[in-house]
VOKOL-970891 format. One line per 2 residues: their letters; for each residue x, y, z of C-alpha. Coordinates in steps of 0.25 Angstrom, whole numbers, plus 5000, padded with zeros to 4 digits. Layout:
BEGIN
A) X,Y,Z; ...
//
This chain:
BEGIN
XX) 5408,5465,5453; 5399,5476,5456
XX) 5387,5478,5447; 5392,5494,5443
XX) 5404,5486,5437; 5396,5477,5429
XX) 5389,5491,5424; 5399,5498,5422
XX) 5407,5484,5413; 5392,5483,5405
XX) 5395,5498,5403; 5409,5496,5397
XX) 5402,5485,5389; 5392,5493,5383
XX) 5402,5505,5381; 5409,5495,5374
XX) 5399,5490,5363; 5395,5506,5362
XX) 5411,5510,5357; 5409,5497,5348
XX) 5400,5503,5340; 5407,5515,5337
XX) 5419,5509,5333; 5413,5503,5321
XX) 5406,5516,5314; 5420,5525,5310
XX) 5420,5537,5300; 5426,5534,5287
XX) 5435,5544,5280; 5437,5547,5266
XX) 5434,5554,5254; 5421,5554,5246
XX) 5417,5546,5234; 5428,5547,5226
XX) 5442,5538,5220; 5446,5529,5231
XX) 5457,5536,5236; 5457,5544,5249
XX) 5443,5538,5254; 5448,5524,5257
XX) 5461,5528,5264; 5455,5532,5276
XX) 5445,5521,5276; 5456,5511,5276
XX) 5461,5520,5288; 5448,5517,5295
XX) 5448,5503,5290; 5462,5501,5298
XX) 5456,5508,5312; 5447,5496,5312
XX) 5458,5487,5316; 5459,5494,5330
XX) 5445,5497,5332; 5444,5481,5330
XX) 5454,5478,5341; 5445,5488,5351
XX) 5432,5482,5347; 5439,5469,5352
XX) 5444,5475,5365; 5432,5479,5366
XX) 5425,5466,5364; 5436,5459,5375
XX) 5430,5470,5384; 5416,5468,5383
XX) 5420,5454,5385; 5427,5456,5398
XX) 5415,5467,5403; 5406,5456,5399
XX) 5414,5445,5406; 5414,5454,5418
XX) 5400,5457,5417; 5397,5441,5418
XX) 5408,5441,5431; 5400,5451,5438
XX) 5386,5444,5435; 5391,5433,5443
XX) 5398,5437,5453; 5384,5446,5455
XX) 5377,5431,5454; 5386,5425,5462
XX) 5384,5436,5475; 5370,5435,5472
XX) 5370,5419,5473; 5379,5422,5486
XX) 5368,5432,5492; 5357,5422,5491
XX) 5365,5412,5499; 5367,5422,5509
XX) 5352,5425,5508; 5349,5410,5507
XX) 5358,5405,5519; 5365,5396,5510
XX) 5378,5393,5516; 5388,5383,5510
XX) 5385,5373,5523; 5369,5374,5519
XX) 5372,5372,5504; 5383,5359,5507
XX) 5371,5353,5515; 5361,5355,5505
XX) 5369,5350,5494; 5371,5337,5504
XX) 5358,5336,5506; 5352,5338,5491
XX) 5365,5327,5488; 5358,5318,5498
XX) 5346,5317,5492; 5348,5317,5479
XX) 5357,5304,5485; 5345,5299,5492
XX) 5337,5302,5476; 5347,5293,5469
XX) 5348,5281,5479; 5332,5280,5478
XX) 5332,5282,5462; 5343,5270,5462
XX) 5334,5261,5473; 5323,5264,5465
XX) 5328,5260,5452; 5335,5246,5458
XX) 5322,5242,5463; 5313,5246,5449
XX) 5324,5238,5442; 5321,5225,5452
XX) 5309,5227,5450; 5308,5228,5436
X) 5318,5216,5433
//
């Protein structure tokens, strides 16, 4: 993933959270003080457009969870190159890194065979 793509889905993210905002501040309609006659019909009218703004504030949700899953895609696939460029740099190959682990397995072999002779001969010792 390019880095303009991972702008451009933190965009849509914030754009997102921005139209958020809005929905919640509507106008209400009605009359004055008064009986309560006409005034509340059309905030039950407004009360009922909040079922489908609702449903949109959820969808938007599910999209920022997918831009923000794609975001955290992108940032490892830049890691991952990034780890990949340092090899190259480095001269790590996958023959150097199988004889180094061989070797590091080797000694630590070596560590634990003179840990167990150690500790045989202090038990002797102390028995």
């Amino acid at each position: 993933m390019s880095p303009n793509l991972l702008l451009e889905l933190l965009a849509e993210v914030e754009a997102e959270k921005r139209g958020k905002g809005k929905k919640g501040k509507k106008k209400k309609e009605g009359g004055g003080s008064g009986g309560a006659g006409p005034s509340q019909e059309p905030e039950a009218a407004v009360e009922g457009a909040e079922a489908p703004s609702e449903g949109a504030e959820v969808l938007s949700e599910a999209a920022a969870a997918e831009a923000a899953k794609k975001a955290e895609e992108a940032r490892l696939i830049r890691l991952l190159e990034s780890c990949h460029e340092e090899r190259i740099r480095l001269g790590i190959t996958a023959e150097s890194q199988a004889a180094a682990l061989a070797e590091m397995a080797d000694l630590r072999s070596r560590e634990w065979l003179s840990l167990r002779e150690h500790g045989a001969a202090a038990a002797e010792e102390g028995g």
